[in-house]
Phi, psi and omega in degrees: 000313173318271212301351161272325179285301157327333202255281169337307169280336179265359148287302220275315162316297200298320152001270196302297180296329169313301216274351172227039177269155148300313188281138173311156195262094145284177131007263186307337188262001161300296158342308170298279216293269195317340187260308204277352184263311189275331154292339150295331181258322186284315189252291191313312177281328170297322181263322198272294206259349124319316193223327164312293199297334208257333174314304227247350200230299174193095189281320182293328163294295173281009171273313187301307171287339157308346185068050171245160167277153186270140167096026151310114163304302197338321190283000171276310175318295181294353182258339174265000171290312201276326166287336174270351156292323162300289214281342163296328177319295192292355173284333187298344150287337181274304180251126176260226188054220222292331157297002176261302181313269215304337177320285193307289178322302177291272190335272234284338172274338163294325193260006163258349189266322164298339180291321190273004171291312185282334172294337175261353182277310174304309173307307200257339173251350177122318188313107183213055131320136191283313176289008147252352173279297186286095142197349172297332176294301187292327173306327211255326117037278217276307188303335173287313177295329193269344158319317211256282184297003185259329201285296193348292187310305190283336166298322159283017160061341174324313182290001174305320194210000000 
């Protein structure tokens, strides 16, 4: 549910900031506004406190809404995989170019191969657990939108500078 509201907000805030800047709206700076909203939000808020915390902090709760059995170690591995992704998001405020690439690129093949993990965990096992059933959507959402805006990004040489 966290991750349809996250997906919701890093179209619509950048909107929303666009429709009320002073500075003109190019292309490119749309693009840019829209790709830097969605690696802090898309990457950054999904993996460190959406996913570090909920992993790594209470791994037997959130192994249990995924339809996984609780006391699985895995579940520390993946809160210390997200959180360190969360923090590449939010460095994606500081460091742009080419760190805007590897961010956006690694998130986004992670978050379409977990969308077919939870899509085969549903198919083939049953699972439609709500945090393995919705996140199919949003998992495959988000890694598609930060995918579009990094070609997008790269077609306009924004990472040139």
């Amino acid at each position: 549910m966290v991750n349809l509201i996250i997906a919701i907000l890093m179209v619509v805030l950048p909107l929303l900031y666009l429709a009320f800047s002073k500075v003109p709206r190019t292309s490119k700076r749309v693009v840019h506004i829209l790709l830097l909203y969605a690696l802090v939000l898309g990457v950054g808020f999904i993996g460190l406190p959406f996913g570090f915390i909920p992993h790594v902090f209470f791994a037997d709760q959130t192994a249990q809404s995924i339809g996984w059995p609780a006391g699985n170690p895995f579940q520390f591995e993946v809160g210390l995989h997200d959180g360190a992704w969360g923090v590449l998001g939010f460095l994606c405020i500081w460091i742009g170019g080419r760190f805007w690439l590897a961010t956006g690129l690694g998130w986004s093949l992670f978050m379409l191969g977990a969308a077919y993990g939870h899509i085969r965990e549903a198919v083939i096992e049953g699972n439609y657990a709500p945090y393995n059933f919705f996140p199919m959507f949003t998992d495959a959402f988000i890694g598609i939108w930060i995918l579009v805006l990094l070609y997008l990004y790269w077609r306009q040489r924004g990472f040139e500078t």
